[in-house]
PyMOL CGO cylinders between C-alpha atoms (Angstrom):
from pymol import cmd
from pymol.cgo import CYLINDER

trace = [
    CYLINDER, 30.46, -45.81, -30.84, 27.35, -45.85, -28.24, 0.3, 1, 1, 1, 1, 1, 1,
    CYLINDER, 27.35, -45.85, -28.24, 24.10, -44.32, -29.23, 0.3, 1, 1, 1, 1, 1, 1,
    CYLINDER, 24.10, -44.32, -29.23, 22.53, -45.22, -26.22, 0.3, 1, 1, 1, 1, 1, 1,
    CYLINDER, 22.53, -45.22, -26.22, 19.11, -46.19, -28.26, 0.3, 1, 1, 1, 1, 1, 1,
    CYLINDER, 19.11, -46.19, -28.26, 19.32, -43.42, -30.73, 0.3, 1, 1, 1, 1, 1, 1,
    CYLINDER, 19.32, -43.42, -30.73, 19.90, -44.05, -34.44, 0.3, 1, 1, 1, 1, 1, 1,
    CYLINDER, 19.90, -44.05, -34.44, 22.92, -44.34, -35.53, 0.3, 1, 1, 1, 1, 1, 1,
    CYLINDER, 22.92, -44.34, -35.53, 23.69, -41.83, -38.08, 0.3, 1, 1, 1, 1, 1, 1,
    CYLINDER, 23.69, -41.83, -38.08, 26.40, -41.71, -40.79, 0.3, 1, 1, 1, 1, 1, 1,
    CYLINDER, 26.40, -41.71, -40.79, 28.60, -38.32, -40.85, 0.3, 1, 1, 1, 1, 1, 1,
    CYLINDER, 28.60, -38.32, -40.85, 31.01, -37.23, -43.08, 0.3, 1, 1, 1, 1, 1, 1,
    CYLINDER, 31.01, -37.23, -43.08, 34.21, -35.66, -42.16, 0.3, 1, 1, 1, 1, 1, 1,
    CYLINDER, 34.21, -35.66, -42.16, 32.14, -31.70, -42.17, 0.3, 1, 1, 1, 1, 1, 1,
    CYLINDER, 32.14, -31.70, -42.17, 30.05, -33.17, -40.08, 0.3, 1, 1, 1, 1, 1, 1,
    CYLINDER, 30.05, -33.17, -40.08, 31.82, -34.49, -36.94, 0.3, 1, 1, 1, 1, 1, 1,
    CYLINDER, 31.82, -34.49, -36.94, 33.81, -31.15, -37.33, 0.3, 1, 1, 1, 1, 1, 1,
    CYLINDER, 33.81, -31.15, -37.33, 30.76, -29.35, -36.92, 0.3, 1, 1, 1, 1, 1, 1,
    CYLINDER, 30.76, -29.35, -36.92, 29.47, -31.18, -34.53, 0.3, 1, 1, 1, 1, 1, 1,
    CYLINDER, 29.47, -31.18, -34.53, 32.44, -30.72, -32.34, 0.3, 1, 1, 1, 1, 1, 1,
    CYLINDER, 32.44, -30.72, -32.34, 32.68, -27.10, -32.49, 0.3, 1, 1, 1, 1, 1, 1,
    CYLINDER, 32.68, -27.10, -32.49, 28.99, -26.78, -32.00, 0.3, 1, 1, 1, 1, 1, 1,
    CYLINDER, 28.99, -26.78, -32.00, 29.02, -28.55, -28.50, 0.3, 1, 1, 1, 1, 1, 1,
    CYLINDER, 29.02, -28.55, -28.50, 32.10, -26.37, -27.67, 0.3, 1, 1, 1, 1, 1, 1,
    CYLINDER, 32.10, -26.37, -27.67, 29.82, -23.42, -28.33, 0.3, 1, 1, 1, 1, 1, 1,
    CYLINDER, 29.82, -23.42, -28.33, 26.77, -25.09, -26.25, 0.3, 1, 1, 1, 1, 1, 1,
    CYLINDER, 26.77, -25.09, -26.25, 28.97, -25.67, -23.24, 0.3, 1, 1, 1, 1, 1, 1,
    CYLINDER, 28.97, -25.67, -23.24, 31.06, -22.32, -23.45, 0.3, 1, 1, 1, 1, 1, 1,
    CYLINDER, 31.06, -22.32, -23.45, 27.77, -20.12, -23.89, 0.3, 1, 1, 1, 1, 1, 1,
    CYLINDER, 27.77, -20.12, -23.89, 25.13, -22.29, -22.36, 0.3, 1, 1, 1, 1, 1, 1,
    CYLINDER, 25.13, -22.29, -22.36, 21.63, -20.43, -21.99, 0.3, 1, 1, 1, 1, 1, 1,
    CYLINDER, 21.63, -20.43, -21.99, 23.08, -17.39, -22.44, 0.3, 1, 1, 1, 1, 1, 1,
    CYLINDER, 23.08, -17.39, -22.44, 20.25, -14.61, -22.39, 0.3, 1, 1, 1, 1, 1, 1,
    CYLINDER, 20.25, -14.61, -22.39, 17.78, -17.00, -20.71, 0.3, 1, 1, 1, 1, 1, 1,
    CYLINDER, 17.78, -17.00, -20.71, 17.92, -15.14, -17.91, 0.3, 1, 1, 1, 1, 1, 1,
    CYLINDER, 17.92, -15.14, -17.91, 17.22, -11.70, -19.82, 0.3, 1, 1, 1, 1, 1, 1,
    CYLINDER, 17.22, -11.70, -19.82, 13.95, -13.36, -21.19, 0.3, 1, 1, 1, 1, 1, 1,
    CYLINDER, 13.95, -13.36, -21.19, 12.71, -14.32, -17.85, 0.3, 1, 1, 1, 1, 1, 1,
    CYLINDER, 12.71, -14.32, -17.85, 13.52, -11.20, -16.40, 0.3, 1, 1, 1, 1, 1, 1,
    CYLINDER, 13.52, -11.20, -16.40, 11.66, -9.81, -18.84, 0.3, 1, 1, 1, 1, 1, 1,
    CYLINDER, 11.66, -9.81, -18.84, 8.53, -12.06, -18.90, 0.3, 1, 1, 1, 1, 1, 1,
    CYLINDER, 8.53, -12.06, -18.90, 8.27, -11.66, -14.95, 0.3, 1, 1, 1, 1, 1, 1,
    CYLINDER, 8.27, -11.66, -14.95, 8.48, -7.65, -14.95, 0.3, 1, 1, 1, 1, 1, 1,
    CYLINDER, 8.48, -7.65, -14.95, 4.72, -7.27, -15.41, 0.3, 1, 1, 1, 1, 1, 1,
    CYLINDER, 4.72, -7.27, -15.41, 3.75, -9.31, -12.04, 0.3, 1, 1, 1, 1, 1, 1,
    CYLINDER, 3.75, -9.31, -12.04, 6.55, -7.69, -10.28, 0.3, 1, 1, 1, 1, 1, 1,
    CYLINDER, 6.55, -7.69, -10.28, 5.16, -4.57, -11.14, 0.3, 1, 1, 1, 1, 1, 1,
    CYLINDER, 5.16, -4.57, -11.14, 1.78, -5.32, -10.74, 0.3, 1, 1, 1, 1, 1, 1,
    CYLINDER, 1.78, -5.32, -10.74, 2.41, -6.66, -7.34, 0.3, 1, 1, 1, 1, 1, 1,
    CYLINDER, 2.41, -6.66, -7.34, 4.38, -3.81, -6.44, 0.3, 1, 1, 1, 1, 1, 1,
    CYLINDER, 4.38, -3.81, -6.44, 1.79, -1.37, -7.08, 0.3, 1, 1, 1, 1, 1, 1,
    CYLINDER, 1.79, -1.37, -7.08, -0.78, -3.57, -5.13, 0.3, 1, 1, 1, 1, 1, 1,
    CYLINDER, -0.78, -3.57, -5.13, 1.46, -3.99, -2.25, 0.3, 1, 1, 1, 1, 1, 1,
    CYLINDER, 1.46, -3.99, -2.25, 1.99, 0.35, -2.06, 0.3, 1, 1, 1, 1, 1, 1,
    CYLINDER, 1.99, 0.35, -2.06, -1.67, 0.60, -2.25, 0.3, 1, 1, 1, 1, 1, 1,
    CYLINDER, -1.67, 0.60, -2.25, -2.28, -1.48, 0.69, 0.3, 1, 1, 1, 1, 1, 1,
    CYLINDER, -2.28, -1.48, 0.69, 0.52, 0.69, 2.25, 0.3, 1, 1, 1, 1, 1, 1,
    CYLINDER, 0.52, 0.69, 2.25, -1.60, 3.43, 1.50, 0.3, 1, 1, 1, 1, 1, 1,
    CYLINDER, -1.60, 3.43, 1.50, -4.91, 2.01, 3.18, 0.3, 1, 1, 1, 1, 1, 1,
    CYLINDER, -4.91, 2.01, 3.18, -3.22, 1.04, 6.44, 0.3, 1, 1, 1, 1, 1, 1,
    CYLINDER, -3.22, 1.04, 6.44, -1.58, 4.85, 6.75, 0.3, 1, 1, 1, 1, 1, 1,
    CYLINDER, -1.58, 4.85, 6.75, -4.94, 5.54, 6.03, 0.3, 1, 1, 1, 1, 1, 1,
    CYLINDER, -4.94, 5.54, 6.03, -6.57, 3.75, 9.01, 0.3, 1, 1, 1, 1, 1, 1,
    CYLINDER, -6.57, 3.75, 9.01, -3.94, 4.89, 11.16, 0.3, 1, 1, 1, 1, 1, 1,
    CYLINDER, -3.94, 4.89, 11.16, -4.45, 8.52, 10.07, 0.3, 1, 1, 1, 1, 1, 1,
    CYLINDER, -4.45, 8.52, 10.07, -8.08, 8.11, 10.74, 0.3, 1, 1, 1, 1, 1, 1,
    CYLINDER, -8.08, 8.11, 10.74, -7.46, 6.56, 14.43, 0.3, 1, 1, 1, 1, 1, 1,
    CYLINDER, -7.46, 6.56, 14.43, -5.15, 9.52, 14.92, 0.3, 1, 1, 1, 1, 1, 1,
    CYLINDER, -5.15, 9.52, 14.92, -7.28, 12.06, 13.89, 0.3, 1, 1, 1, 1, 1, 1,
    CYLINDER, -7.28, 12.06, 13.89, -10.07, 10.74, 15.75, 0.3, 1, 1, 1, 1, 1, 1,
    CYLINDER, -10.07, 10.74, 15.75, -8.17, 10.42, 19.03, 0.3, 1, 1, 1, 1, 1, 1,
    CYLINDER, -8.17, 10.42, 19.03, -6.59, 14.15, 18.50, 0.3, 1, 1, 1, 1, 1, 1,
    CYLINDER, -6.59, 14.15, 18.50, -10.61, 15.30, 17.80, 0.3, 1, 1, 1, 1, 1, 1,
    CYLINDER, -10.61, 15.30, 17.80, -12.36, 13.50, 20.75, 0.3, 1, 1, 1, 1, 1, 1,
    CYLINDER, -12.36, 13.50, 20.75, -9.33, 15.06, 22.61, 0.3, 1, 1, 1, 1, 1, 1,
    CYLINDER, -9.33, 15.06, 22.61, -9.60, 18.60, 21.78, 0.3, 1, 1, 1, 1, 1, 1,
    CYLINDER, -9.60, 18.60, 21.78, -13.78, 18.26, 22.21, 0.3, 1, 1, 1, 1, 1, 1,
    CYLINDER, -13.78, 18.26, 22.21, -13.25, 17.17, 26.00, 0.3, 1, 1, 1, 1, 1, 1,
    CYLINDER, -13.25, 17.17, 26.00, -11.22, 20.19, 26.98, 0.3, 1, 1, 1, 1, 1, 1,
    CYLINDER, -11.22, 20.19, 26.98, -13.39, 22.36, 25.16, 0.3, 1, 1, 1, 1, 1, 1,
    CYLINDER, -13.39, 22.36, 25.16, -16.68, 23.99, 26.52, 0.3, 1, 1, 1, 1, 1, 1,
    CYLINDER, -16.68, 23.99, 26.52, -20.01, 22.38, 25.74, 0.3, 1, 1, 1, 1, 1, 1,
    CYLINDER, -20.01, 22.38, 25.74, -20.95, 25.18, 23.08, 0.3, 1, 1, 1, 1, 1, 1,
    CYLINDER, -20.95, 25.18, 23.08, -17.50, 25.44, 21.64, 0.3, 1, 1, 1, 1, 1, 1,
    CYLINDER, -17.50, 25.44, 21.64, -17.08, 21.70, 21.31, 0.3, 1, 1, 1, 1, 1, 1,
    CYLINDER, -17.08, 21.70, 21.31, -17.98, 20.68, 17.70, 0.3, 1, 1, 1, 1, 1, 1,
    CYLINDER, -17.98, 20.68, 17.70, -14.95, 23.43, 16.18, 0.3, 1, 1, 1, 1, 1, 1,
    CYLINDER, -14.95, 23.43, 16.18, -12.76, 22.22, 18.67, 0.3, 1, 1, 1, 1, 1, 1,
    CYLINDER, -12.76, 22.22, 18.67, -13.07, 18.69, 18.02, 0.3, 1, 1, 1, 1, 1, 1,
    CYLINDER, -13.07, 18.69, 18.02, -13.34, 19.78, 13.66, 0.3, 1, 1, 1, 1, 1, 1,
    CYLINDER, -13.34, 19.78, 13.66, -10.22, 21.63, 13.80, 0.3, 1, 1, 1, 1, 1, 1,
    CYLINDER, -10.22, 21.63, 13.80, -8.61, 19.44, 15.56, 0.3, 1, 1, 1, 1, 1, 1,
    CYLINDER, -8.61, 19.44, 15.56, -9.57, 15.98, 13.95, 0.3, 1, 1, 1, 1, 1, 1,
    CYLINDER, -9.57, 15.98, 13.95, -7.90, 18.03, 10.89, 0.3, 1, 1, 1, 1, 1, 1,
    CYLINDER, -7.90, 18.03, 10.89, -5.18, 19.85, 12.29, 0.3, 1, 1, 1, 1, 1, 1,
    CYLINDER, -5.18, 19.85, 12.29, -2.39, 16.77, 11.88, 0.3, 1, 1, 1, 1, 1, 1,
    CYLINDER, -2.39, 16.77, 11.88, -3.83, 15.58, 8.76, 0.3, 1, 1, 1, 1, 1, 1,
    CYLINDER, -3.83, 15.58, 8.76, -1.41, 15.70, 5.59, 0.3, 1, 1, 1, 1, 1, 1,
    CYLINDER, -1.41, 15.70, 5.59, -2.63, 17.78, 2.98, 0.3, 1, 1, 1, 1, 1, 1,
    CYLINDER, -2.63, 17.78, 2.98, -3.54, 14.85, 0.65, 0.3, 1, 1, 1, 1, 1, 1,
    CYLINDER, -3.54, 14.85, 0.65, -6.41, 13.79, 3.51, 0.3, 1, 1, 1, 1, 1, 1,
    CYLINDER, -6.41, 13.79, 3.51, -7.60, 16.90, 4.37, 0.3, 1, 1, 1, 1, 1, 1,
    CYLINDER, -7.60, 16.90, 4.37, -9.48, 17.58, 1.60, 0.3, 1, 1, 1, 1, 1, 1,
    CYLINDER, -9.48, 17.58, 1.60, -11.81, 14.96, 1.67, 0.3, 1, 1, 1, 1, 1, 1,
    CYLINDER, -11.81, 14.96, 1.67, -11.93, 14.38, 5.83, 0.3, 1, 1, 1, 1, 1, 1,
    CYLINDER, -11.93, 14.38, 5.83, -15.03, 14.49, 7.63, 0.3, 1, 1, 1, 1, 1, 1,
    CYLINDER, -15.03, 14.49, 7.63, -14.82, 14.75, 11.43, 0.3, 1, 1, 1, 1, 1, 1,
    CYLINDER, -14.82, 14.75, 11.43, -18.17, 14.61, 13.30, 0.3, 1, 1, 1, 1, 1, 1,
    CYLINDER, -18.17, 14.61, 13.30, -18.47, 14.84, 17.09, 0.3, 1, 1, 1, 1, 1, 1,
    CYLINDER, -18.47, 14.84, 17.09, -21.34, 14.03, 19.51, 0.3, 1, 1, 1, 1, 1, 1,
    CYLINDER, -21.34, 14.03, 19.51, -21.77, 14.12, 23.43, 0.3, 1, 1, 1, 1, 1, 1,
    CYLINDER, -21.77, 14.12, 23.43, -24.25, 11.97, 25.02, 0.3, 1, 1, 1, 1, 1, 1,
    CYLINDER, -24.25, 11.97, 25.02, -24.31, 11.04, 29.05, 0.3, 1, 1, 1, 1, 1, 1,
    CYLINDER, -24.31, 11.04, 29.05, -20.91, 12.49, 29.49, 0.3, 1, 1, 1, 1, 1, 1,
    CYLINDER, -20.91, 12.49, 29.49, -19.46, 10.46, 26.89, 0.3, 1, 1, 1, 1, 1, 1,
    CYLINDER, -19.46, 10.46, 26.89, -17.40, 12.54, 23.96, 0.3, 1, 1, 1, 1, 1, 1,
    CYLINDER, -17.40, 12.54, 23.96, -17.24, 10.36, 20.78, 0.3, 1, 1, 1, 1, 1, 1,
    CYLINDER, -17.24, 10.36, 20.78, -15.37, 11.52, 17.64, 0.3, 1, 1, 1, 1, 1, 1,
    CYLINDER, -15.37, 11.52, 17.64, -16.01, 9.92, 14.10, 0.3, 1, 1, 1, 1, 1, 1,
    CYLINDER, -16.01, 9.92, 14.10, -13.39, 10.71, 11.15, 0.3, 1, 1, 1, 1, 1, 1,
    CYLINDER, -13.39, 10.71, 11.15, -14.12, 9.79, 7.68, 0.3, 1, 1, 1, 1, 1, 1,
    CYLINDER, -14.12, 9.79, 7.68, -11.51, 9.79, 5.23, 0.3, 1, 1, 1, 1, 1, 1,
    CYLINDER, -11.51, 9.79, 5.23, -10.62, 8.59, 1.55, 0.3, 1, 1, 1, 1, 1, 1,
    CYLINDER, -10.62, 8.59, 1.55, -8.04, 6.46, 0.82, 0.3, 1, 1, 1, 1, 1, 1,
    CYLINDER, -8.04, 6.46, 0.82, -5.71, 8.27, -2.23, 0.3, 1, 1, 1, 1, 1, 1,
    CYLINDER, -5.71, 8.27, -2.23, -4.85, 5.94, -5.19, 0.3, 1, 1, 1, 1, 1, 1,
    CYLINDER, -4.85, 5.94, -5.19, -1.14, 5.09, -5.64, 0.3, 1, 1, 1, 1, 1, 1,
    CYLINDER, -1.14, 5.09, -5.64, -0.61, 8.68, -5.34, 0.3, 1, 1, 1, 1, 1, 1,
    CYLINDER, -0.61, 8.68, -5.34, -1.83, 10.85, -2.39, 0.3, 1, 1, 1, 1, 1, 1,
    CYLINDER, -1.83, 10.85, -2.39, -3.46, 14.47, -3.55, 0.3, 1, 1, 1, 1, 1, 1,
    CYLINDER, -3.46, 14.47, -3.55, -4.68, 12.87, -7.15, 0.3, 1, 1, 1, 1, 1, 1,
    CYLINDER, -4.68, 12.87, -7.15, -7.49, 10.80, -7.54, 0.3, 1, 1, 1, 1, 1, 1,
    CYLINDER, -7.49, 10.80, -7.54, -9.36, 8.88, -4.34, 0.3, 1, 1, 1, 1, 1, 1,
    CYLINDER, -9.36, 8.88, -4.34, -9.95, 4.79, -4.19, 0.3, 1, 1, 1, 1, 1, 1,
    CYLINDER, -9.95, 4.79, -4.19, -13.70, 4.34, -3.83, 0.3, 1, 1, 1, 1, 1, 1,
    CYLINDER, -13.70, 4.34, -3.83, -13.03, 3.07, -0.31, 0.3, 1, 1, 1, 1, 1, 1,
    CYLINDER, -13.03, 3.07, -0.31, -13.81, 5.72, 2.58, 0.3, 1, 1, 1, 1, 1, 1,
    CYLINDER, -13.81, 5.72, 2.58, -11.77, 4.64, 5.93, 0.3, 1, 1, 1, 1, 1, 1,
    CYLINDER, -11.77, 4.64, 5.93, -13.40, 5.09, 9.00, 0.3, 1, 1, 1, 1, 1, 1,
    CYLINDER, -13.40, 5.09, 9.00, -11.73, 6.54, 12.53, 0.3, 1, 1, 1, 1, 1, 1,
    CYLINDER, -11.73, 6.54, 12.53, -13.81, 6.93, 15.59, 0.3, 1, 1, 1, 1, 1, 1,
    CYLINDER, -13.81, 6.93, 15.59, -12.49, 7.73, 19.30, 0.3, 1, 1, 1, 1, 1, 1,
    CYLINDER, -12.49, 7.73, 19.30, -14.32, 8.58, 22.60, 0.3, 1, 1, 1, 1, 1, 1,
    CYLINDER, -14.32, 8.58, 22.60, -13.49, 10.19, 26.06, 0.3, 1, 1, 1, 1, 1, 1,
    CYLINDER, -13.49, 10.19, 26.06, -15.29, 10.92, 29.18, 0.3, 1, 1, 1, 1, 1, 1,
    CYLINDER, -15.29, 10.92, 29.18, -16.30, 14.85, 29.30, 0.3, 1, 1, 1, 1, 1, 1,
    CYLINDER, -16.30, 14.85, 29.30, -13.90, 16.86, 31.37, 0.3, 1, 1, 1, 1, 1, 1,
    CYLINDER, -13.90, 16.86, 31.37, -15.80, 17.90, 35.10, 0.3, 1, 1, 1, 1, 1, 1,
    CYLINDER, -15.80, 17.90, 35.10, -14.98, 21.73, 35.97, 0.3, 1, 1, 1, 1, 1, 1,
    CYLINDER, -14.98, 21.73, 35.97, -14.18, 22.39, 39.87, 0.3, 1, 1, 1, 1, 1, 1,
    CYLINDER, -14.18, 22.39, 39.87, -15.83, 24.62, 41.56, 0.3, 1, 1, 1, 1, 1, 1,
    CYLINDER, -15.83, 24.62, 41.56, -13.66, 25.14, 43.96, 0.3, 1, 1, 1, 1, 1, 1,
]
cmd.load_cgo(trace, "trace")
């Protein structure tokens, strides 16, 4: 019998029965449940990254409303007259908005040389839209050229 550098022990007849059925076991069952426990142990970081991956989610539909918003504002203030162009461009900076972004959207607009410019402020909602706001205000801002009347 080989030990292959191990000491050789002495076993009595119990014992190389034992031994027998207990590598029979080993093989049949393996690491049975190992997978269970790593499962287990790596549910917290899946989790966690999950819920950082849907709050980046949220910031970039965020920026995009903003952009929107802006363009939609800037928009609206160009086609409106000059004394009816700051409710135009409000109203319409928050027209599209989903109700979770409304709330908390600022939409400024401001003519200067012909130039209409449109600034949206919004805050981006934590994990869920409508509940609480991230400390982290997202910022939008469009411009046009102001719309010439003919006279003709």
């Amino acid at each position: 019998m080989t030990t292959y550098g191990l000491p050789h022990r002495r076993t009595g007849n119990g014992d190389r029965y034992r031994d027998r059925y207990d590598n029979r076991d080993r093989a049949r069952y393996g690491d049975r449940g190992q997978v269970t426990v790593e499962f287990l142990g790596m549910t917290p970081t899946i989790i966690v990254t999950l819920v950082v991956l849907w709050q980046l989610v949220l910031v970039g539909y965020t920026y995009t409303l903003a952009g929107n918003a802006a363009d939609e504002a800037v928009r609206a203030a160009t086609a409106a007259g000059p004394g009816a162009r700051q409710g135009a461009c409000q109203d319409a900076g928050r027209d599209k908005l989903p109700g979770a972004w409304e709330g908390g959207a600022g939409v400024d607009c401001s003519t200067a040389n012909g130039y209409v410019t449109a600034d949206v402020r919004l805050e981006v909602p934590l994990l869920f839209p409508g509940t609480v706001g991230f400390p982290f205000t997202v910022h939008g801002h469009a411009g046009a050229v102001e719309e010439e009347e003919d006279d003709d």
